[in-house]
C-alpha positions in Angstrom: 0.0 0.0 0.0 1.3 3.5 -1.0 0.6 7.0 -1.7 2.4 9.7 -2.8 5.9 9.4 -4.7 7.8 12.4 -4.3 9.4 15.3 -2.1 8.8 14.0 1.9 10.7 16.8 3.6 7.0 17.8 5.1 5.5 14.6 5.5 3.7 14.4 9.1 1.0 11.4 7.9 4.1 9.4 6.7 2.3 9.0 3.4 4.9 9.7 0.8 7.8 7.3 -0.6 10.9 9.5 -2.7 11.5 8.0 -5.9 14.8 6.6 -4.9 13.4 4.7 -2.1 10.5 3.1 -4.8 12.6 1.9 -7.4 14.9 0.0 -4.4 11.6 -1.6 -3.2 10.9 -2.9 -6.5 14.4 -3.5 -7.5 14.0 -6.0 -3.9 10.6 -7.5 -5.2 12.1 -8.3 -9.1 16.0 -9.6 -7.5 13.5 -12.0 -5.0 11.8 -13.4 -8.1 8.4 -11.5 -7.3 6.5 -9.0 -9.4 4.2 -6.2 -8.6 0.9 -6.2 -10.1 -2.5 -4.7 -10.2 -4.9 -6.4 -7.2 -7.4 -7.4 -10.4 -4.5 -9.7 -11.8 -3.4 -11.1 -8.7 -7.0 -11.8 -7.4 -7.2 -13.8 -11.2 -4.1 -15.3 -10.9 -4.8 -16.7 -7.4 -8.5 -17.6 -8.9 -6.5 -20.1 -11.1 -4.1 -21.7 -8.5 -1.5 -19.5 -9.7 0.6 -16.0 -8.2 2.8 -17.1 -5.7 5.4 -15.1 -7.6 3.1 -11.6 -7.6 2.5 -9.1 -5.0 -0.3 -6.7 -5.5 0.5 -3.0 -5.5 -1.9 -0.5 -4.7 -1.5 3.6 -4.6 -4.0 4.8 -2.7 -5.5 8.8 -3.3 -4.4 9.3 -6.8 -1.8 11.8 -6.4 -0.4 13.7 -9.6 3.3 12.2 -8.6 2.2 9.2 -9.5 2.3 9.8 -13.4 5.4 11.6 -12.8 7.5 9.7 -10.5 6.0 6.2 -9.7 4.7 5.0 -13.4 8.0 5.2 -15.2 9.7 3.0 -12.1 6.5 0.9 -12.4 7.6 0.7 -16.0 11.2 0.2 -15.7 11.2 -3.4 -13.3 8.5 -4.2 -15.2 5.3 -4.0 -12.8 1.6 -3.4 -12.7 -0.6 -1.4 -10.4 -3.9 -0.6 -8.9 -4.4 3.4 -8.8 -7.4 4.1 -6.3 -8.3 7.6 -7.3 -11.7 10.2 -6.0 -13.4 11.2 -9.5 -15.2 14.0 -7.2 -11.7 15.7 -6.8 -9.9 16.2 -10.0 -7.7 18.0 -10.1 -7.8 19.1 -6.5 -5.7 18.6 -3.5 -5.5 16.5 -0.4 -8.0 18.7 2.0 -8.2 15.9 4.0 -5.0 15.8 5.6 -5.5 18.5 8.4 -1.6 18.8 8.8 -1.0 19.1 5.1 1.4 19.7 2.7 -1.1 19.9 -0.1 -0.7 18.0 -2.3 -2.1 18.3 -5.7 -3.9 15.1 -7.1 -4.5 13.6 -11.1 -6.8 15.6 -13.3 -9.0 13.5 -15.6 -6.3 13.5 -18.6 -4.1 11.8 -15.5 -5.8 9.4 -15.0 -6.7 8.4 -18.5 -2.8 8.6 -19.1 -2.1 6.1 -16.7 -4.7 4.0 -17.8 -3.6 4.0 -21.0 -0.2 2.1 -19.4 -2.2 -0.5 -18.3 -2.3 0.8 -15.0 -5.7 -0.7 -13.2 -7.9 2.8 -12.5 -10.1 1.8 -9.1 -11.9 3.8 -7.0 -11.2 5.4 -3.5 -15.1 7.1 -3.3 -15.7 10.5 -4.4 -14.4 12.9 -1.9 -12.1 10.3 0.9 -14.7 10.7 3.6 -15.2 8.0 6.4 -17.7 6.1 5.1 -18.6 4.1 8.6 -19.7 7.5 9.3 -22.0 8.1 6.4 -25.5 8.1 5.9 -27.5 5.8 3.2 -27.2 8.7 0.6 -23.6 9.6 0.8 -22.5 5.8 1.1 -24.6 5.3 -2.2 -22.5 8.8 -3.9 -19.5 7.8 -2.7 -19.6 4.0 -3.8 -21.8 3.9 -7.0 -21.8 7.1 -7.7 -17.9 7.3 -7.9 -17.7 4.2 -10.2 -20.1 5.8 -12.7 -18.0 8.7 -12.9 -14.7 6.9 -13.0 -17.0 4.4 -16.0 -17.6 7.9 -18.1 -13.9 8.8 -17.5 -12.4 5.6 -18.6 -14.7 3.8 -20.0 -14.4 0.9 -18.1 -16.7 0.2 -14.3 -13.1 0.0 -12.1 -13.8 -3.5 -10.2 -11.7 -2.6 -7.4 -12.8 0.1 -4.7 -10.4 1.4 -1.5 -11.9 2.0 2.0 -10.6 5.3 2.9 -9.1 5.5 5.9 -8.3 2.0 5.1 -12.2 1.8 7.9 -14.6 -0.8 6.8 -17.7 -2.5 8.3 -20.3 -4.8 7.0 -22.7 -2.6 5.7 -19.7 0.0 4.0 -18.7 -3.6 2.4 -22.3 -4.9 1.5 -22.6 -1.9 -0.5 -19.5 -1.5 -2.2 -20.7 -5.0 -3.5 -24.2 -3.8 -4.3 -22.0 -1.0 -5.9 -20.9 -3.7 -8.7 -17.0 -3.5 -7.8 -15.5 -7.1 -7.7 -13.2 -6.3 -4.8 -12.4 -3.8 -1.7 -9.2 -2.8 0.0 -8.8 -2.2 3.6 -5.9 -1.9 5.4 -6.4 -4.6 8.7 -10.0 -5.6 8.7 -9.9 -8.3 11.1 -12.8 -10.8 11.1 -14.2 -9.2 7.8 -11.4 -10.1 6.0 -12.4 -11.2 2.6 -12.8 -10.5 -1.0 -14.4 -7.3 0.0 -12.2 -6.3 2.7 -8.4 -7.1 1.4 -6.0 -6.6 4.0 -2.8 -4.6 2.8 0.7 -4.0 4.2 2.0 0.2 4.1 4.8 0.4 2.4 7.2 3.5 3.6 10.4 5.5 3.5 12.1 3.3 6.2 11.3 0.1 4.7 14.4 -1.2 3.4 15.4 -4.4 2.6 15.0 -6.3 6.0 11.8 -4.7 6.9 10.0 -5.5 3.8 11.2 -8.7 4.3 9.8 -9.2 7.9 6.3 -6.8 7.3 5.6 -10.1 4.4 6.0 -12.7 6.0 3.9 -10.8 8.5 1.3 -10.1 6.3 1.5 -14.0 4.9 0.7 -14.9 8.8 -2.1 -12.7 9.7 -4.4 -13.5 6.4 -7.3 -15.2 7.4 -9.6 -16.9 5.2 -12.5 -15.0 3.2 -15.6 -14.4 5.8 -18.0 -14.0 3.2 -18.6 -10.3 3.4 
């Protein structure tokens, strides 16, 4: 799981990854025999008994640094992606993060560039709001309404959607799957862990060799099996 690529010399959320630091993590991943790919590939791959070699990689917010610093590393080791992006800010800036920097995030013509790459477009809702939090009508904007806006962007329905905040319950899930998205991404969601609550592993600027090593093996030990959400 990662954000931003770029400048972290103001970085209080611990959110952003330099460029350097990226291409070592993947250079790690490729020497180990693995390969980063979208979650809709590796969720197929594992659908046919296969992917032991592939880790999903997933960038979460849809930051404008990802076009400019993280696709041509993604393109140089040879790796896919999944970009979870908020079709109700284009163009805009993190306002979310109280502490800031601001950070500016993909226009439309962003986004549709790094799909063109092959770069798996999913959704992260509309605004990055707290959707345990939100009533029937926002859940319903933020879920299905953002996929038909990402569906006119693209012009694909993204089957992958990202919990922001990483915060999931049952009914958040329930209607990302009434939403018509194939999968959802969490962060650690305990007894809902399934095929609609994927738990991830953050990926940061300190994670160097040895810690990636120990934060997988980890991750491999705390998967529990799908719980039908």
């Amino acid at each position: 799981m990662y954000h931003s690529v770029g400048d972290r010399s103001d970085d209080p959320y611990r959110v952003t990854v330099t460029p350097a630091r990226l291409d070592a993590q993947l250079g790690w991943l490729r020497r180990r025999g693995l390969r980063g790919v979208s979650v809709a590939a590796l969720l197929a791959a594992r659908e046919r008994g296969a992917g032991r070699d592939l880790v999903g990689l997933t960038f979460d917010d849809g930051y404008a640094d990802f076009v400019t610093h993280a696709l041509p590393l993604l393109r140089k080791w040879g790796c896919g992606a999944t970009l979870f992006v908020l079709p109700g800010r284009l163009g805009g800036d993190n306002a979310w993060d109280r502490l800031g920097p601001r950070k500016p995030l993909l226009t439309a013509d962003g986004i549709r560039q790094a799909a063109a790459e092959g770069v798996e477009i999913g959704s992260h809702g509309l605004t990055h709001v707290d959707l345990t939090g939100a009533d029937d009508a926002v859940l319903r904007a933020e879920t299905a309404g953002s996929r038909a806006r990402l569906a006119e962007l693209t012009g694909t329905g993204p089957a992958g959607f990202c919990y922001p905040y990483g915060t999931v319950d049952r009914r958040v899930a329930e209607a990302v799957r009434r939403a018509g998205y194939g999968y959802g991404c969490a962060i650690d969601p305990g007894a809902l862990t399934g095929p609609y609550a994927l738990p991830r592993v953050h990926v940061g600027e300190d994670d160097t060799a040895v810690r990636l090593l120990l934060k997988r093996a980890l991750h491999r030990w705390r998967r529990r099996p799908a719980a039908g959400v």
